[in-house]
PQR file with spaces between the fields and no chain letter, atoms N, CA, C, O and H, PARSE charges and radii, in Angstrom:
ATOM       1  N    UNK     1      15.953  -16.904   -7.856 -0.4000 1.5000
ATOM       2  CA   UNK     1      14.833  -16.048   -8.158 -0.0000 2.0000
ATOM       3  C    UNK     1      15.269  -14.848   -8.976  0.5500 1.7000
ATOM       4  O    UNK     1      14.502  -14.065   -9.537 -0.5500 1.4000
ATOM       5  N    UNK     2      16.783  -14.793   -8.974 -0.4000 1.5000
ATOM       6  CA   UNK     2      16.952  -13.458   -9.190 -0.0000 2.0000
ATOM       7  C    UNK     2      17.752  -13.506  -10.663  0.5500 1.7000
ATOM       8  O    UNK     2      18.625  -12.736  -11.063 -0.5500 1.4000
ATOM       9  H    UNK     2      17.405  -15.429   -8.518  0.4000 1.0000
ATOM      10  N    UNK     3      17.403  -14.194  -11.062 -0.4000 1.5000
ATOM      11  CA   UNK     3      18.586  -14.886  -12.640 -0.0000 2.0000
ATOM      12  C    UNK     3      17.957  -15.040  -13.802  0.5500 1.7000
ATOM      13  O    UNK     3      16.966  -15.741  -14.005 -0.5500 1.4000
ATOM      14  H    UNK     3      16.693  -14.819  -10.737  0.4000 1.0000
ATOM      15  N    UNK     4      18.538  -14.383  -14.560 -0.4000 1.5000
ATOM      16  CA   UNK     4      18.352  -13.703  -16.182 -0.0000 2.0000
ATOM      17  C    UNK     4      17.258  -12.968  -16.547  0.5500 1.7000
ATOM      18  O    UNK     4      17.073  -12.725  -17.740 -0.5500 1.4000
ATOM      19  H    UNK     4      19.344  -13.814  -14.395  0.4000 1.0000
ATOM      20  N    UNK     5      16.206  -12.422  -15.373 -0.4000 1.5000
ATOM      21  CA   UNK     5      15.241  -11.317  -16.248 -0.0000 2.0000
ATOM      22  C    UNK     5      15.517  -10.178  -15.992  0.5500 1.7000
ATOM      23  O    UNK     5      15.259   -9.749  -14.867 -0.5500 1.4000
ATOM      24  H    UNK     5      16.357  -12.620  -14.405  0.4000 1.0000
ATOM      25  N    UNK     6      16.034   -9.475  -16.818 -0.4000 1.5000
ATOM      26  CA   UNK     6      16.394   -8.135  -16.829 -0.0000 2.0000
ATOM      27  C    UNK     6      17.537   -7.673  -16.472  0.5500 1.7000
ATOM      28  O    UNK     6      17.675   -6.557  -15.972 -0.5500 1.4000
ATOM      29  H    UNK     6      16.244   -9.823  -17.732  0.4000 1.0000
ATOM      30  N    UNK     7      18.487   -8.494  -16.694 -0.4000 1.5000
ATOM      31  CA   UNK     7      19.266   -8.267  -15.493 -0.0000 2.0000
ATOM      32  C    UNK     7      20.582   -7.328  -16.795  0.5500 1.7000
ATOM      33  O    UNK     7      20.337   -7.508  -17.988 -0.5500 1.4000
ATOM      34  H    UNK     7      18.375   -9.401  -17.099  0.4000 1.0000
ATOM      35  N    UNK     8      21.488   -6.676  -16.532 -0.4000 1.5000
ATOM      36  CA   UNK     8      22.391   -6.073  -17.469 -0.0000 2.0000
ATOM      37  C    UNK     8      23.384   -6.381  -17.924  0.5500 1.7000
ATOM      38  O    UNK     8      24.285   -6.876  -17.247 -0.5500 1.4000
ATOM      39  H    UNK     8      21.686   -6.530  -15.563  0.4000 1.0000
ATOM      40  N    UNK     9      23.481   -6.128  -19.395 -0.4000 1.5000
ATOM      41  CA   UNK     9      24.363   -6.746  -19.960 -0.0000 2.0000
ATOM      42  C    UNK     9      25.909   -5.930  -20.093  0.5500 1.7000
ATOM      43  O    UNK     9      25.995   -5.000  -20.895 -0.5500 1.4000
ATOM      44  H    UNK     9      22.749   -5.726  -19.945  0.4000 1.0000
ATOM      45  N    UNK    10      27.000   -6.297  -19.341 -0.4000 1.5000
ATOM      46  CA   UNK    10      28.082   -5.822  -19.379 -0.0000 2.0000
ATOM      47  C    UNK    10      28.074   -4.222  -18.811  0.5500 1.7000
ATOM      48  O    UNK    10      27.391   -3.898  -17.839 -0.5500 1.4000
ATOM      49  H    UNK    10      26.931   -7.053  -18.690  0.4000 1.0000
ATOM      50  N    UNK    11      28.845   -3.367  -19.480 -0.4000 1.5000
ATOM      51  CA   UNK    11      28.281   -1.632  -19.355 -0.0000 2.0000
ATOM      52  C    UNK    11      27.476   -1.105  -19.894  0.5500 1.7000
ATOM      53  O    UNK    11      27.369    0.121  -19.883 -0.5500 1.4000
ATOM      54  H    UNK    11      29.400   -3.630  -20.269  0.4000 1.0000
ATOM      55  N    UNK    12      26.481   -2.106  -20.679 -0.4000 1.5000
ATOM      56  CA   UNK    12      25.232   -1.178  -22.047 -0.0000 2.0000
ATOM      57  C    UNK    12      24.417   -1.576  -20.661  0.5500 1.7000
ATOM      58  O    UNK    12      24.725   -2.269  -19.693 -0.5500 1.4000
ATOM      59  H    UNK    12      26.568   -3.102  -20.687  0.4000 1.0000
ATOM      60  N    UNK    13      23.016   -0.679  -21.075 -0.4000 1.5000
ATOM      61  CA   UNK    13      22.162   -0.868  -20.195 -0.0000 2.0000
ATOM      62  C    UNK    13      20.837   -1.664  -20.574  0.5500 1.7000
ATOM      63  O    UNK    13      19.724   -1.692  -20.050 -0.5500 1.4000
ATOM      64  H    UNK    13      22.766   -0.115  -21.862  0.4000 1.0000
ATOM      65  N    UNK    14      21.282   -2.186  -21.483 -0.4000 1.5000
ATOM      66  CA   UNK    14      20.542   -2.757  -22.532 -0.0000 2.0000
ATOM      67  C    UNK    14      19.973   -4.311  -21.352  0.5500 1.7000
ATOM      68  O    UNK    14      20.409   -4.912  -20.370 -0.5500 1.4000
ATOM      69  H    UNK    14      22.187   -2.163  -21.909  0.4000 1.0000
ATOM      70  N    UNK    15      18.596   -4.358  -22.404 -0.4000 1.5000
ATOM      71  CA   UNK    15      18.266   -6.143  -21.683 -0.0000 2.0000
ATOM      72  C    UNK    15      18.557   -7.121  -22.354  0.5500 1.7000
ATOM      73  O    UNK    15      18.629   -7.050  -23.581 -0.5500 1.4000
ATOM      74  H    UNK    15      18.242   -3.870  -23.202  0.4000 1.0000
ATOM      75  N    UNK    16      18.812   -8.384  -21.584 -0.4000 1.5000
ATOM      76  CA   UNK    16      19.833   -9.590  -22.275 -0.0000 2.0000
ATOM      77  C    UNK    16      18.605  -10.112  -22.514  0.5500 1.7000
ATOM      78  O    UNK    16      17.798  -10.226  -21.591 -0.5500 1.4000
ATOM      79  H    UNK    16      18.753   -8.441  -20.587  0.4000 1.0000
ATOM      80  N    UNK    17      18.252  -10.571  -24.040 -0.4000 1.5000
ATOM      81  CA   UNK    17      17.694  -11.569  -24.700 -0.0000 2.0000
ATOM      82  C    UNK    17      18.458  -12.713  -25.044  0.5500 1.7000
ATOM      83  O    UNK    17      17.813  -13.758  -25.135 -0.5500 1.4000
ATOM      84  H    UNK    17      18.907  -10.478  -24.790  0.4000 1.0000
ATOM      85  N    UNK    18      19.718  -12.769  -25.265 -0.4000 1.5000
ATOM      86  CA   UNK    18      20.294  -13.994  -25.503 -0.0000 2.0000
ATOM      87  C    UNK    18      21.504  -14.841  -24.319  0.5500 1.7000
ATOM      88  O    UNK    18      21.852  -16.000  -24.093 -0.5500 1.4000
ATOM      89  H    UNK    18      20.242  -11.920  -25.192  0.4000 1.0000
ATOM      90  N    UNK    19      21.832  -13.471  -23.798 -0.4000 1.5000
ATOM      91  CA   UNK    19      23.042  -14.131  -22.720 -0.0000 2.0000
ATOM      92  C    UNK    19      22.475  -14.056  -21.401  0.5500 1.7000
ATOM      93  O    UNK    19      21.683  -13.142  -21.170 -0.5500 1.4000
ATOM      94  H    UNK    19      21.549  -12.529  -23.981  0.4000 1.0000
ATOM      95  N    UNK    20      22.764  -14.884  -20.505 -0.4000 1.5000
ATOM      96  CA   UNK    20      21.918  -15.033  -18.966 -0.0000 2.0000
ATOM      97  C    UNK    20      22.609  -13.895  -18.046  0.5500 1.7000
ATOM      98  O    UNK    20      23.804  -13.921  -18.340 -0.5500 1.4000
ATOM      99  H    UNK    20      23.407  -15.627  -20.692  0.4000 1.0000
ATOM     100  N    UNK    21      22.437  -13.160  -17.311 -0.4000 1.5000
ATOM     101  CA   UNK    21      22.977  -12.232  -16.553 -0.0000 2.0000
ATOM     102  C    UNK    21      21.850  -12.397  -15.320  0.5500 1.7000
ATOM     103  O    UNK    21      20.776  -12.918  -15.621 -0.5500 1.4000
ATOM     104  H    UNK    21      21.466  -13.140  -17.072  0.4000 1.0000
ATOM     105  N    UNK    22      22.044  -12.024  -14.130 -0.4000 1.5000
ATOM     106  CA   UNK    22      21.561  -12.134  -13.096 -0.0000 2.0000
ATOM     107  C    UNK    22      20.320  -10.943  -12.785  0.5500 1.7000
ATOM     108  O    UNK    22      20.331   -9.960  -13.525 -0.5500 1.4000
ATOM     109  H    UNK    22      22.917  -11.601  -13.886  0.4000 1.0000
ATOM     110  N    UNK    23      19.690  -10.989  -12.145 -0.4000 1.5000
ATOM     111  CA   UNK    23      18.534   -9.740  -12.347 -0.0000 2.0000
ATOM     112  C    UNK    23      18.375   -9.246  -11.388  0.5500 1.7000
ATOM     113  O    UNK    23      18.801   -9.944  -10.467 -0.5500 1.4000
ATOM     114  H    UNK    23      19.681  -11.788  -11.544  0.4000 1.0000
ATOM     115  N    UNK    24      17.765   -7.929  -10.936 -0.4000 1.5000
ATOM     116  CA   UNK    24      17.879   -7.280   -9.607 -0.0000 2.0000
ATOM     117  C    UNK    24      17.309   -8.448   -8.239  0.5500 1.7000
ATOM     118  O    UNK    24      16.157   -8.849   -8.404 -0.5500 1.4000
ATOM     119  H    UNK    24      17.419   -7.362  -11.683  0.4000 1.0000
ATOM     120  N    UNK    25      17.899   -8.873   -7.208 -0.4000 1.5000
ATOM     121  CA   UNK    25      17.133   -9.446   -6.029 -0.0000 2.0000
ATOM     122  C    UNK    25      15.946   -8.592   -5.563  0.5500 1.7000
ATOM     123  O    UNK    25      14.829   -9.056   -5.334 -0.5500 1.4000
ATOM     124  H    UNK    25      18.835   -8.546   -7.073  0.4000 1.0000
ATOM     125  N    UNK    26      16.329   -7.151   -5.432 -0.4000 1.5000
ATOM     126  CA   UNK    26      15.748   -6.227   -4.755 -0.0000 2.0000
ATOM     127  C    UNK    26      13.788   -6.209   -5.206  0.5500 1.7000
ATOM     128  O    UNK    26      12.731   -6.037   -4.599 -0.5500 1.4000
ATOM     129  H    UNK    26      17.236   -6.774   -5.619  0.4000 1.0000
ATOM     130  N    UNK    27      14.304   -6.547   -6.838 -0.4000 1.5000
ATOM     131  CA   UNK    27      12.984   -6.593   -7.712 -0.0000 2.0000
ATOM     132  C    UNK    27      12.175   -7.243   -7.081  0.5500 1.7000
ATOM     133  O    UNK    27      11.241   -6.838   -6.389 -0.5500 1.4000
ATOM     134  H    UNK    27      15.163   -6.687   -7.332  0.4000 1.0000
ATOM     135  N    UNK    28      12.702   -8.875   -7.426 -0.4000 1.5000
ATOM     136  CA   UNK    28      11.869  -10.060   -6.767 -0.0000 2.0000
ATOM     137  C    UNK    28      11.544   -9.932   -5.294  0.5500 1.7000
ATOM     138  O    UNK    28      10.569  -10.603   -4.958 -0.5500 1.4000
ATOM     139  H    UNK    28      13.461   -9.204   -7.988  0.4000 1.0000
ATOM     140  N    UNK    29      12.249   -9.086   -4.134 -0.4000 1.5000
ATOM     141  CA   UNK    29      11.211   -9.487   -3.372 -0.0000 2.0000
ATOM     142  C    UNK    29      10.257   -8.381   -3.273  0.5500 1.7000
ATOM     143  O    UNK    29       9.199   -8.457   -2.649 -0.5500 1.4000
ATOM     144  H    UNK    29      13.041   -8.541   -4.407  0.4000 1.0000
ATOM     145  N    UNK    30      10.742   -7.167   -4.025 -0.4000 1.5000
ATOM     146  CA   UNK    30       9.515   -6.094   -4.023 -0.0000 2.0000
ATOM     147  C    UNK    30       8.207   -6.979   -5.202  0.5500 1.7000
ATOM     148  O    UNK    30       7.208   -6.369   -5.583 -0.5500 1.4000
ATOM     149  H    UNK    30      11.602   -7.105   -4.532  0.4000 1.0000
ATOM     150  N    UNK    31       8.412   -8.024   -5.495 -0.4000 1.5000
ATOM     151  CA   UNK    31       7.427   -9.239   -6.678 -0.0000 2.0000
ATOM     152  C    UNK    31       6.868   -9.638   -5.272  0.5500 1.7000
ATOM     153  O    UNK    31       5.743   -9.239   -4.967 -0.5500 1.4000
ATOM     154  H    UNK    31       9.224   -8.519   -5.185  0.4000 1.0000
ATOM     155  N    UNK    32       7.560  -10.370   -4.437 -0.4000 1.5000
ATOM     156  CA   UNK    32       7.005  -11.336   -3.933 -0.0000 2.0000
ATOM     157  C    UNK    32       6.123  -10.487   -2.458  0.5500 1.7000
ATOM     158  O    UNK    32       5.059  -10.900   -1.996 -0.5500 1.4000
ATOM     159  H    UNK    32       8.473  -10.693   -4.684  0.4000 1.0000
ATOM     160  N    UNK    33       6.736   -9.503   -2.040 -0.4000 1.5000
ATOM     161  CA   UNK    33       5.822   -8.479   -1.155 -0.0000 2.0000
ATOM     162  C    UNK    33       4.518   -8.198   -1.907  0.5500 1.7000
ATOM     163  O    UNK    33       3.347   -8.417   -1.596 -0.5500 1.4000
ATOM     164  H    UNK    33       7.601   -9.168   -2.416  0.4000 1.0000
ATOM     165  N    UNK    34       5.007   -7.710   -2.863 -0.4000 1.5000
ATOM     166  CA   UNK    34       3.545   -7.002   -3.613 -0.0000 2.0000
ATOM     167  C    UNK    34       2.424   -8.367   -3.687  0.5500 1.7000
ATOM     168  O    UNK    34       1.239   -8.103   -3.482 -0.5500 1.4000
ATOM     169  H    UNK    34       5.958   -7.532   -3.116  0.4000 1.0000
ATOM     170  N    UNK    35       2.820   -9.837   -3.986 -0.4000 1.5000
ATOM     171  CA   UNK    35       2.180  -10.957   -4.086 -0.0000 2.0000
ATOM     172  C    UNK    35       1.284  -11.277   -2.566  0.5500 1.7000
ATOM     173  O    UNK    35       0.132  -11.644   -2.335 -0.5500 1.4000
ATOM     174  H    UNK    35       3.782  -10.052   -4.153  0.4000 1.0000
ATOM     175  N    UNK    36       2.033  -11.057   -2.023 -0.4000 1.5000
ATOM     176  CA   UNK    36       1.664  -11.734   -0.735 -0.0000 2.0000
ATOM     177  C    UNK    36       1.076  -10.831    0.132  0.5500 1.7000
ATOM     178  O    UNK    36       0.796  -11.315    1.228 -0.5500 1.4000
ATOM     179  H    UNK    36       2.969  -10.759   -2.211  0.4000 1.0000
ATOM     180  N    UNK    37       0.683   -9.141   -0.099 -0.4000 1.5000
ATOM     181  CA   UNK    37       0.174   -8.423    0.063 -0.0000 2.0000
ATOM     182  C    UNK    37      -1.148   -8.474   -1.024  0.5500 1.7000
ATOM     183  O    UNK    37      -1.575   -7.336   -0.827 -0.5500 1.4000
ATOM     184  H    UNK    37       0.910   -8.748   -0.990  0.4000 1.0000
ATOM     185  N    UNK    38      -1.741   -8.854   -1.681 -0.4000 1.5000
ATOM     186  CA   UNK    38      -2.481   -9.341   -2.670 -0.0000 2.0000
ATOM     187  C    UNK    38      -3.194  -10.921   -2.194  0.5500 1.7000
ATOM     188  O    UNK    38      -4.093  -11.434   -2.861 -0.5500 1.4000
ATOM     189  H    UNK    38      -1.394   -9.778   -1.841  0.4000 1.0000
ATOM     190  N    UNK    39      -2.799  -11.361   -1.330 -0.4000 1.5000
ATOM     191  CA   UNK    39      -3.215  -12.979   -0.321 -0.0000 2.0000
ATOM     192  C    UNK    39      -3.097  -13.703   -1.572  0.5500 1.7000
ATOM     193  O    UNK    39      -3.878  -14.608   -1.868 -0.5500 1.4000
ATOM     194  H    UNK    39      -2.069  -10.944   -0.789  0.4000 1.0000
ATOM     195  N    UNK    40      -1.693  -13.150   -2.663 -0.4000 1.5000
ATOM     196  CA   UNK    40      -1.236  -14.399   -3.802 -0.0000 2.0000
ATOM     197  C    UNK    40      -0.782  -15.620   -2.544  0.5500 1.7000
ATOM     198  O    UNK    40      -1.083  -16.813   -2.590 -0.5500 1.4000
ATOM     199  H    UNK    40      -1.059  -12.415   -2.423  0.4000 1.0000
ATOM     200  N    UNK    41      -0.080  -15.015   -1.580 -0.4000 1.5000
ATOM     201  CA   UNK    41       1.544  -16.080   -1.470 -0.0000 2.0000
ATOM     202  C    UNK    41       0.988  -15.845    0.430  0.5500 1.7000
ATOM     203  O    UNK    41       0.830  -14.756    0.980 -0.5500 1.4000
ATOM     204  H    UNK    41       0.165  -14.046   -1.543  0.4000 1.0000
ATOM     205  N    UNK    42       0.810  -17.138    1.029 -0.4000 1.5000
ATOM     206  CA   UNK    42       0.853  -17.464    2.322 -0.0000 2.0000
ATOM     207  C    UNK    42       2.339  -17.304    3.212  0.5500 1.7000
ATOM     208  O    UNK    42       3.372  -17.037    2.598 -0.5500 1.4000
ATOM     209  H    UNK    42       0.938  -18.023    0.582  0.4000 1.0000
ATOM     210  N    UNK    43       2.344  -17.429    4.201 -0.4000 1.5000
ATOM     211  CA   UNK    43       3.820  -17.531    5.187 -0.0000 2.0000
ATOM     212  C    UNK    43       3.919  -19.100    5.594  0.5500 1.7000
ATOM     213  O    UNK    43       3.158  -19.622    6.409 -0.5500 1.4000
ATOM     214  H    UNK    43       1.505  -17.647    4.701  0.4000 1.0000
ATOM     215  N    UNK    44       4.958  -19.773    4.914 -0.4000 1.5000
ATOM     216  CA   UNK    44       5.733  -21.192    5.385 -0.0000 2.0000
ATOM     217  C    UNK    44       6.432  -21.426    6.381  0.5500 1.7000
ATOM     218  O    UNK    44       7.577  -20.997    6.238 -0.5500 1.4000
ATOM     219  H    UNK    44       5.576  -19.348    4.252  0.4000 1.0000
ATOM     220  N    UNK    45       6.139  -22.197    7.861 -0.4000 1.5000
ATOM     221  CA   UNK    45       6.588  -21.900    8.710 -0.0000 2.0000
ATOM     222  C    UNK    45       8.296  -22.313    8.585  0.5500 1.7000
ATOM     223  O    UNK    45       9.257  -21.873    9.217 -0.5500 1.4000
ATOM     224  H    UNK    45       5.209  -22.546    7.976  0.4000 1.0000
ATOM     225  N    UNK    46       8.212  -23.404    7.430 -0.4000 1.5000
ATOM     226  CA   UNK    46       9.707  -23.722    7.480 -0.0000 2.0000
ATOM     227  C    UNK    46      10.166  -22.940    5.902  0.5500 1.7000
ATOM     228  O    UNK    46      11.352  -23.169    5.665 -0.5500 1.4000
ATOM     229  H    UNK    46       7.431  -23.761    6.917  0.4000 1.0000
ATOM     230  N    UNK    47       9.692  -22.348    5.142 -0.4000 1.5000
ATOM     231  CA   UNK    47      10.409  -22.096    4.064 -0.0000 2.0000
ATOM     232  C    UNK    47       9.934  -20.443    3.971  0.5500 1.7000
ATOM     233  O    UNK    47      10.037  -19.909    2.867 -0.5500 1.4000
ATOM     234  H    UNK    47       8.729  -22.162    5.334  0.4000 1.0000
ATOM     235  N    UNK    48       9.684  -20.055    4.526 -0.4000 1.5000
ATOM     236  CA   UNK    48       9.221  -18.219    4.125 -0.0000 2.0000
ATOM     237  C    UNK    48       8.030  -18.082    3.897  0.5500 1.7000
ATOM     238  O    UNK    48       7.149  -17.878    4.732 -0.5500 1.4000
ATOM     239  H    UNK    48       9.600  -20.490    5.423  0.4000 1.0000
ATOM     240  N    UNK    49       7.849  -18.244    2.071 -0.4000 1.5000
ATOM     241  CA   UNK    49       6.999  -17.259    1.430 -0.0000 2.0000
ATOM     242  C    UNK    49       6.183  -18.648    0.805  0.5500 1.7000
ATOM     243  O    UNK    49       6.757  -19.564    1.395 -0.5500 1.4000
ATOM     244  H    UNK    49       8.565  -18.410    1.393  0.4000 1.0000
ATOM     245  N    UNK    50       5.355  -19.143    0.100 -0.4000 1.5000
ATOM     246  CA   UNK    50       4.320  -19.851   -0.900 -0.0000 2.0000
ATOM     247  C    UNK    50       3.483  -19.823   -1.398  0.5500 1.7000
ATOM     248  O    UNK    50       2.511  -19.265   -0.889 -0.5500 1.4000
ATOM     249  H    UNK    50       4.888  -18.399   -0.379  0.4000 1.0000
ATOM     250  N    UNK    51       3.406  -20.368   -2.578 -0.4000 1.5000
ATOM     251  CA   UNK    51       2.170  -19.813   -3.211 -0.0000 2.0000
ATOM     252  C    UNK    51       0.923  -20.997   -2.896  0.5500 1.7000
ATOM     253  O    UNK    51       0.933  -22.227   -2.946 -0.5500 1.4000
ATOM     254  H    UNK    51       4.196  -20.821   -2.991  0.4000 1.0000
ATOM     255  N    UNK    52      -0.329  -19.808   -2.488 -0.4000 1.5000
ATOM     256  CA   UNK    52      -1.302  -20.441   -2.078 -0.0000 2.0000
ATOM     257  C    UNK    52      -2.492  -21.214   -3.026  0.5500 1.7000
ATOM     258  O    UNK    52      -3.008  -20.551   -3.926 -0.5500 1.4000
ATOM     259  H    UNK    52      -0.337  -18.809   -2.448  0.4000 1.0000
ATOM     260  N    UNK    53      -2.769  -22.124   -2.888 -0.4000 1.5000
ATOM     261  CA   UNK    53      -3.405  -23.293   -3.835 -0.0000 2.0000
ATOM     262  C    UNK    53      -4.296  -22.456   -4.574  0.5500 1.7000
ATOM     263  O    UNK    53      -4.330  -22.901   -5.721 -0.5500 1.4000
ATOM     264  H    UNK    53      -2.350  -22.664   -2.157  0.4000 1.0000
ATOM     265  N    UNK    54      -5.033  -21.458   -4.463 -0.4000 1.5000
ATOM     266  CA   UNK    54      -5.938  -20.684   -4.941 -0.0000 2.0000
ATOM     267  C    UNK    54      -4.843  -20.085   -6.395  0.5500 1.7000
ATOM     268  O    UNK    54      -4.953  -20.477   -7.556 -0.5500 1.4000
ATOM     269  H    UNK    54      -5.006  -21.096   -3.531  0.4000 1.0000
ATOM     270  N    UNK    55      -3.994  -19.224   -5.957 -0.4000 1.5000
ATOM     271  CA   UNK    55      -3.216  -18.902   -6.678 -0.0000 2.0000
ATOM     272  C    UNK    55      -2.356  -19.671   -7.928  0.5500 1.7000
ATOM     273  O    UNK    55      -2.361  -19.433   -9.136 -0.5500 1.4000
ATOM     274  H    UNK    55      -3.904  -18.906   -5.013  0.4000 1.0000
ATOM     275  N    UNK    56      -1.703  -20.572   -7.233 -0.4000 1.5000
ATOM     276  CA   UNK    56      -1.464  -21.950   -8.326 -0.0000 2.0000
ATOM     277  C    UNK    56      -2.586  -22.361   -9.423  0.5500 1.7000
ATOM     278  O    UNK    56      -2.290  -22.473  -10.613 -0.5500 1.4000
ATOM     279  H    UNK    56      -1.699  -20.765   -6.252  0.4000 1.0000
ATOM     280  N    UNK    57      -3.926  -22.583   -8.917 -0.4000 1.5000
ATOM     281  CA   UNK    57      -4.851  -23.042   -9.796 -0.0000 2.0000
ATOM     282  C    UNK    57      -5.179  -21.897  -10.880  0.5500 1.7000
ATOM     283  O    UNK    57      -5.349  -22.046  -12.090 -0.5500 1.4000
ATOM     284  H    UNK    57      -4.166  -22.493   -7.951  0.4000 1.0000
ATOM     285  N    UNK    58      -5.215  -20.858  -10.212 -0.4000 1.5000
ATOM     286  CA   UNK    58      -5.247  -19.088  -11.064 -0.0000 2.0000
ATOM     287  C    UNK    58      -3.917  -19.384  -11.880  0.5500 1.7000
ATOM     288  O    UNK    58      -4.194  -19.624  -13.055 -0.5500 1.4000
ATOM     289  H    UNK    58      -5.077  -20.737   -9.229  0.4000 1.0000
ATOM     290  N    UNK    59      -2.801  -19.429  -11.659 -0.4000 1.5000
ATOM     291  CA   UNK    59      -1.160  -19.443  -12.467 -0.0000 2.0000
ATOM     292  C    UNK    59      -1.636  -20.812  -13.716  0.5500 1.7000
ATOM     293  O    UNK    59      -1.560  -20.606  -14.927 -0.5500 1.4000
ATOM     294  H    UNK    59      -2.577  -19.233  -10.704  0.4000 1.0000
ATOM     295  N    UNK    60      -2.104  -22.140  -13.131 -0.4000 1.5000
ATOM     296  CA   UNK    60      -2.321  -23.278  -14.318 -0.0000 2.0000
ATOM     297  C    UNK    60      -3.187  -23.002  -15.305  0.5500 1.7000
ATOM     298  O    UNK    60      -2.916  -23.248  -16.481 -0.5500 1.4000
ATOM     299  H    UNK    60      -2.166  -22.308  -12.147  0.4000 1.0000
ATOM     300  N    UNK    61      -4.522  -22.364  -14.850 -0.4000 1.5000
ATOM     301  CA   UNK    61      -5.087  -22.058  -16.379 -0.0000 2.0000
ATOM     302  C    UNK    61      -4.518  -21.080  -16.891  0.5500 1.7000
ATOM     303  O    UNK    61      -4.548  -21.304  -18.101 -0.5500 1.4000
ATOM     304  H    UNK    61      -4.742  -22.164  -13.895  0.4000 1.0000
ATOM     305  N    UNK    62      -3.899  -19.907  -16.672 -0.4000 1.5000
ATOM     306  CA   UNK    62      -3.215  -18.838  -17.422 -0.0000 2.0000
ATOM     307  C    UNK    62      -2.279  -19.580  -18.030  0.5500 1.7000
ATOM     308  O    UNK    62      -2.005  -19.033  -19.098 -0.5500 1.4000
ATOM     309  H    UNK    62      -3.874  -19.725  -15.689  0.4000 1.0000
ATOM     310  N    UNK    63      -1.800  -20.332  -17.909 -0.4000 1.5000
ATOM     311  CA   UNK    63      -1.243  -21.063  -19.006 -0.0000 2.0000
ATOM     312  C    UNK    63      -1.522  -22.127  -19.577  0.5500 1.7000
ATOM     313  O    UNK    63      -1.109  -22.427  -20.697 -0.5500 1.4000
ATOM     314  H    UNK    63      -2.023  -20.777  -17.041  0.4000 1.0000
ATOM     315  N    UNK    64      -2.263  -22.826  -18.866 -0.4000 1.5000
ATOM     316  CA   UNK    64      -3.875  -23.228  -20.103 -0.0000 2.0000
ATOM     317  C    UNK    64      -3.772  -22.357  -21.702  0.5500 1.7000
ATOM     318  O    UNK    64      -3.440  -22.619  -22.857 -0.5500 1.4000
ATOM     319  H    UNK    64      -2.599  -22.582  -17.957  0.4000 1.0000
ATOM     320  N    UNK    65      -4.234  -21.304  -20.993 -0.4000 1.5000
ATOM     321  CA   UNK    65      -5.106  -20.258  -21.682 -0.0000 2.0000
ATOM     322  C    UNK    65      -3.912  -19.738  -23.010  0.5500 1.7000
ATOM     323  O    UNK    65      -4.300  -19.493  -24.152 -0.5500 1.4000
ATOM     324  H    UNK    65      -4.505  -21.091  -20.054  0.4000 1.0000
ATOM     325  N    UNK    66      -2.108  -19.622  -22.483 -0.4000 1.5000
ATOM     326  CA   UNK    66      -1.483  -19.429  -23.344 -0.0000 2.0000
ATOM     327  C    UNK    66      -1.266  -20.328  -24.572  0.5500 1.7000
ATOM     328  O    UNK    66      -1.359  -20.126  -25.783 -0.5500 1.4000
ATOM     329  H    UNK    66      -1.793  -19.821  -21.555  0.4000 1.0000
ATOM     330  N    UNK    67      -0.965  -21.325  -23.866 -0.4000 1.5000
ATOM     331  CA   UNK    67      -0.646  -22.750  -24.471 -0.0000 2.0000
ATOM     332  C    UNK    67      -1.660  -22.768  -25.762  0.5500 1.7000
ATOM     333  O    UNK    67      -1.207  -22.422  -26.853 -0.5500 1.4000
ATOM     334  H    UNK    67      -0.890  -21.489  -22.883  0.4000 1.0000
ATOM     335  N    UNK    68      -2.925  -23.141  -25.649 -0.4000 1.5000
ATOM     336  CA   UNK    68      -3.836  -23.108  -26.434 -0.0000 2.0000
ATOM     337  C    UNK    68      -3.698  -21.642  -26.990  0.5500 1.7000
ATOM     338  O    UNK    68      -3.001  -21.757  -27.998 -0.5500 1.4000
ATOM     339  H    UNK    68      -3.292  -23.422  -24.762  0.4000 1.0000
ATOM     340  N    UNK    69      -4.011  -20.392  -26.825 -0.4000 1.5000
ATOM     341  CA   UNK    69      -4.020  -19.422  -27.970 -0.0000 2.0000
ATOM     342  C    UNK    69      -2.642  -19.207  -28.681  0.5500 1.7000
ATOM     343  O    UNK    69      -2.521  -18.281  -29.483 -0.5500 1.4000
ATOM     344  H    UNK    69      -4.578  -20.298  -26.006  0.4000 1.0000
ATOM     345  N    UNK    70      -1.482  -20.148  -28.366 -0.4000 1.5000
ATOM     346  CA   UNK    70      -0.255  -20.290  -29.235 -0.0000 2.0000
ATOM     347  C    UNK    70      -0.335  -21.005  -30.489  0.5500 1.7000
ATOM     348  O    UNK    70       0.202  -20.758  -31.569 -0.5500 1.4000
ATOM     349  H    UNK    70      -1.581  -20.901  -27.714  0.4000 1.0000
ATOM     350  N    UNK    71      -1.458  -22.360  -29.981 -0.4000 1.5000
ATOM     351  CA   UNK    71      -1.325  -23.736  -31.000 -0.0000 2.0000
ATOM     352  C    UNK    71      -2.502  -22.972  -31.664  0.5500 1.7000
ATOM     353  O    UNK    71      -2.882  -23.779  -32.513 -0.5500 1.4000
ATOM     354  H    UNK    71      -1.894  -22.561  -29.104  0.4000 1.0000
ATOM     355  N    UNK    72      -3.409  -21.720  -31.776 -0.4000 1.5000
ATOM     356  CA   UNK    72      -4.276  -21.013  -32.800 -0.0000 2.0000
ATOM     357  C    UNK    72      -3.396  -20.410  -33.454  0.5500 1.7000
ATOM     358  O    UNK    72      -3.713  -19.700  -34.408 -0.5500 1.4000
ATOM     359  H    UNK    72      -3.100  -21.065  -31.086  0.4000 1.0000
């Protein structure tokens, strides 16, 4: 969850667009709190956190929606 967005490149503080570097953990689960405080993401009794079917169907057309205003 926590690999190549944003994560820093060497001692610059710069963001990696081309090389993979690891990205804050701390981020993603302050992502996935904020989600699941929002009734994005249900509680899995065997895996944690998930995203709830409502949400998934909300996530597929948003990229519907990209997909198509790319191929315009």
């Amino acid at each position: 969850m926590s690999c190549g967005v944003g994560g820093r490149c060497g001692s610059d503080l710069a963001f990696c667009t081309s090389h993979f570097s690891r990205g804050s953990e701390s981020m993603a689960l302050q992502v996935l709190r904020a989600l699941e405080g929002l009734k994005m993401m249900g509680k899995d009794q065997d895996r944690g956190l998930k995203v709830i079917p409502q949400t998934q169907r909300d996530l597929d057309r948003i990229t519907r929606q990209v997909i198509t205003a790319k191929k315009h």
